[in-house]
N, C-alpha and C positions, 0 to 999 in steps of 0.2 A: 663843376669842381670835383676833384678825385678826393675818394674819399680813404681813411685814414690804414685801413687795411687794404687798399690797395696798394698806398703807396709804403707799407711796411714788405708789402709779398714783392713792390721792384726793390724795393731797399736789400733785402734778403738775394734776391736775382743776381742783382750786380755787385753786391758785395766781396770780398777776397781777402781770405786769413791772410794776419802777418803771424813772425814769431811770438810777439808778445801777449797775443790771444786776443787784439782788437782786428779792426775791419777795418780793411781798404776800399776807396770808391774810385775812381774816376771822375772827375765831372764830364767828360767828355761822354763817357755811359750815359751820365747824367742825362746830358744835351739831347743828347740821342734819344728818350723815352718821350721828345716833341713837346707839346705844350705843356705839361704839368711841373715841368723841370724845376720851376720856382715853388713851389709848391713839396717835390721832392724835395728837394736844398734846405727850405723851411724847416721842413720832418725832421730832417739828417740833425740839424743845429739844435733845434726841441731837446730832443734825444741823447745829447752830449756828442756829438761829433764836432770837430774843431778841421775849418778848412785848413788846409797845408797849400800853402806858397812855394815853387822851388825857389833857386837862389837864382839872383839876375845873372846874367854871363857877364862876364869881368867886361870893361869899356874896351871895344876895340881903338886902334890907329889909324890914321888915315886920312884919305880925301872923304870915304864917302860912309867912315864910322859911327857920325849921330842916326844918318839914318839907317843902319845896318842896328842900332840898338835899341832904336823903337820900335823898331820893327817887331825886336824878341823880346821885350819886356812883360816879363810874366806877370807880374805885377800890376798893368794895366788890364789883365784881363780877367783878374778873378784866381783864385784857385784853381790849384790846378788838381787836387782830389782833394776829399775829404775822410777824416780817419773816424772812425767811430769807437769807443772806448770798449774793453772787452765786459763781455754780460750783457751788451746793448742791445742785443738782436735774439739772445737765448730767452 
């Protein structure tokens, strides 16, 4: 198990100012840091971070648009970052 100042010093790694003085993640970083990811993720949510969903792509047309749509459904796969509130990481 990773312990809680470890995963404050990845959280700090990967994080990335916005304007409004909170913090950007990736989950993709996330995934990337290998086993402890759930565990990251955990931390981030503790901590006041709120995963961010993008928006689904509008339905296409077509013969072959259901599956062209599950395909990209963000939604099915989690967040796609997570934002951290500003002061969370100061």
């Amino acid at each position: 198990m990773i312990d809680e100042s470890t995963i404050r010093a990845i959280v700090v790694r990967l994080a990335r100012p916005v304007a409004s003085g909170a913090h950007t993640i990736d989950r993709a970083a996330i995934l990337a840091e290998g086993a402890d990811c759930a565990a990251i993720e955990a931390w981030i949510v503790r901590e006041g971070g709120e995963p961010h969903v993008d928006a689904a792509p509008p339905p296409g047309r077509g013969l072959h648009a259901d599956r062209a749509n599950a395909r990209t459904s963000s939604a099915s796969f989690g967040p796609s970052r997570y934002v951290l509130p500003a002061g969370a990481l100061g």
